[in-house]
N, C-alpha and C positions, 0 to 999 in steps of 0.2 A: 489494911488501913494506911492512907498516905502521912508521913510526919515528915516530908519534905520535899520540895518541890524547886524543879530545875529549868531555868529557862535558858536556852542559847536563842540568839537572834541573829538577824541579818543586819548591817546598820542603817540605820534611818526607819528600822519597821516598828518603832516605839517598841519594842521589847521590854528594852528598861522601866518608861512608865507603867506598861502592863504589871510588871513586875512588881513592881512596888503598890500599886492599889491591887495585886493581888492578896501581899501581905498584909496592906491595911486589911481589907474586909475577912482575913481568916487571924488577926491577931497576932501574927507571925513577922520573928524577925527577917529583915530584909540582909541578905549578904551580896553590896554591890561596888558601890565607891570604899564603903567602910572595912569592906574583906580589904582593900590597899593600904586603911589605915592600920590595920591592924597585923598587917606584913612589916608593914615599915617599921612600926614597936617593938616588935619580934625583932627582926633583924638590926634595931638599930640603924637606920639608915632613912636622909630626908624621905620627904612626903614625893615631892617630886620623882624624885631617882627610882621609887617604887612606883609610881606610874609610869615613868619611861619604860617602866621593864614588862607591864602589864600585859598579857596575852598578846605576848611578842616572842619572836626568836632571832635568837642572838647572829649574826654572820658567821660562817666557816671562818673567817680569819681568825676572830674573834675565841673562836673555840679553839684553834690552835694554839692559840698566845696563852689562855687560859690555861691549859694542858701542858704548858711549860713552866707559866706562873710558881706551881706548889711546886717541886722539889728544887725550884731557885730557892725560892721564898725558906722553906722547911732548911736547905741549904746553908742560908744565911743567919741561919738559929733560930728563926720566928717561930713563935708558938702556931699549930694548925690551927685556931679559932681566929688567930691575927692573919693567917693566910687567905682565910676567907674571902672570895674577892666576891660581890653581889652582881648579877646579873639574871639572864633572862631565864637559865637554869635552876640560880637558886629562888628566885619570884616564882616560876611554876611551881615548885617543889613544897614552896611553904603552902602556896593557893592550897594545895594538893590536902598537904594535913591536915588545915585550917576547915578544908569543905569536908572530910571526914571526920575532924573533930563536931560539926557542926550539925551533920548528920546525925551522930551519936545521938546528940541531945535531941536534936527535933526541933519542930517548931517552925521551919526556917524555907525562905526560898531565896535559892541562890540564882544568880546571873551569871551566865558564862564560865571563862576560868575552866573548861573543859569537864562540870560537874556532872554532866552526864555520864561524860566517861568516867568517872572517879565512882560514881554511884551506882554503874551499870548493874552491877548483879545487887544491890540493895534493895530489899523486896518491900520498901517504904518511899522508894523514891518515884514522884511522878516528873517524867520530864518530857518537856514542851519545846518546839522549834517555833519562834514567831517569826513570819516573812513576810512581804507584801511587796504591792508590784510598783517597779523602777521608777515611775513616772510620782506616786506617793512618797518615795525614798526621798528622790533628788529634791522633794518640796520640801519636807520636814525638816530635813541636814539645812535646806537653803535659810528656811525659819530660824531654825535656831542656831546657827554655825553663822551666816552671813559668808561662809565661804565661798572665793574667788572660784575654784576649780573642782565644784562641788561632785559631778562625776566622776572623777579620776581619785575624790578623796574615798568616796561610797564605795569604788569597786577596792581600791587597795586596803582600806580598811576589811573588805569582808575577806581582801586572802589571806590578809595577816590573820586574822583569826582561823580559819583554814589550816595556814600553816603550823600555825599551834595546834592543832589538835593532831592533825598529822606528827606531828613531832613527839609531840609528847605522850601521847595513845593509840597513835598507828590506825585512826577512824579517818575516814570522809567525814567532815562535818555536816554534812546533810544528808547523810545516810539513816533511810526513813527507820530504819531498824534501832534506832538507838533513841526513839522517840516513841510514846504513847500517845503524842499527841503533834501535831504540825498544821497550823493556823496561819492562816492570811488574815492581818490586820486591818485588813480594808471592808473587816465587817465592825468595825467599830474598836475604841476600848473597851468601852463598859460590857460589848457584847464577848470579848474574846474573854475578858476579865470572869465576866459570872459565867462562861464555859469550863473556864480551868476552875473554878472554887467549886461548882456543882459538883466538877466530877472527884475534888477531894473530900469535900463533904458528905456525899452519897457514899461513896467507899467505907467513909467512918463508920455512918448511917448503919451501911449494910454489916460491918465488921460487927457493930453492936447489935444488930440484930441476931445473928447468927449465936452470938454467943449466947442471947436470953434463948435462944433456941435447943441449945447446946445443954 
């Protein structure tokens, strides 16, 4: 029986909205913009600064500097919670908990944030790839973004997500194996939508079945 469901997307293939009228129609919390706010409360740290850091990775300089940062810092007498420095490590890191805490409980479908990988062996998690084809992308991004350099935004957005996963899970992101299900959105919302809820519904279905059988 599914008690939580995972969508990664490409951008521009409406993943997100799928996502969320998935949740509406099965009663389930939604973990998308609000998994950032609820990093940033954690950690203390604006709203913004926790989006900047969002299913990003950080530059090699950057990592260097960092790795020298704490025994300055610790050096200098500071306490290690005041050495803390927030970035693209410690934003995964919390995602990371937050979509295992979240798991726990159930109920919930998360977006991105690498929950696939975080939930691979979870034998309650259904997880979903939504993609659709280029020519759909570059119009939806163009709808709602009004962006200048709409292509060049679509493709760097999807390696930055890529690179995340890579980074921090050692996957291809679009490696069919790490998905029960990989949907082209250019069969509709409403149609991809009652795909993914059938097949968590039926699951339950079937679970409860089984057991009256049992």
């Amino acid at each position: 029986m599914f008690g939580v469901v995972t969508i990664a997307r490409e951008f521009g293939s409406g993943g997100g909205a799928i996502a969320r009228t998935v949740a509406e129609r099965l009663g389930w919390e939604l973990l998308d913009k609000n998994l950032i706010k609820a990093i940033a409360r954690a950690a203390q740290v604006d709203l913004e600064t926790a989006r900047r850091y969002d299913e990003s990775v950080d530059s090699w300089w950057h990592r260097i500097n960092r790795a020298g940062l704490w025994p300055a810092a610790l050096a200098g007498g500071a306490a290690a919670v005041d050495a803390q420095i927030f970035d693209a490590d410690t934003m995964a890191a919390l995602a990371q908990r937050m979509i295992l805490d979240a798991a726990a409980k159930g109920g919930c479908v998360i977006v991105g944030r690498g929950a696939q990988c975080v939930l691979q062996n979870c034998p309650g998690a259904f997880h979903v790839f939504v993609y659709a084809p280029w020519r759909e992308r570059i119009a939806r991004v163009q709808v709602r973004m009004g962006a200048k350099n709409v292509e060049e935004l679509v493709r760097s957005t999807d390696e930055v997500r890529a690179t995340y996963i890579r980074r921090y899970f050692g996957c291809d992101w679009k490696e069919p194996h790490l998905y029960q299900m990989m949907i082209n959105s250019e069969f509709g919302r409403d149609n991809v939508v009652r795909l993914i809820v059938d097949v968590v519904e039926s699951a339950g279905l079937a679970s409860l079945l089984q057991s009256v059988k049992v």
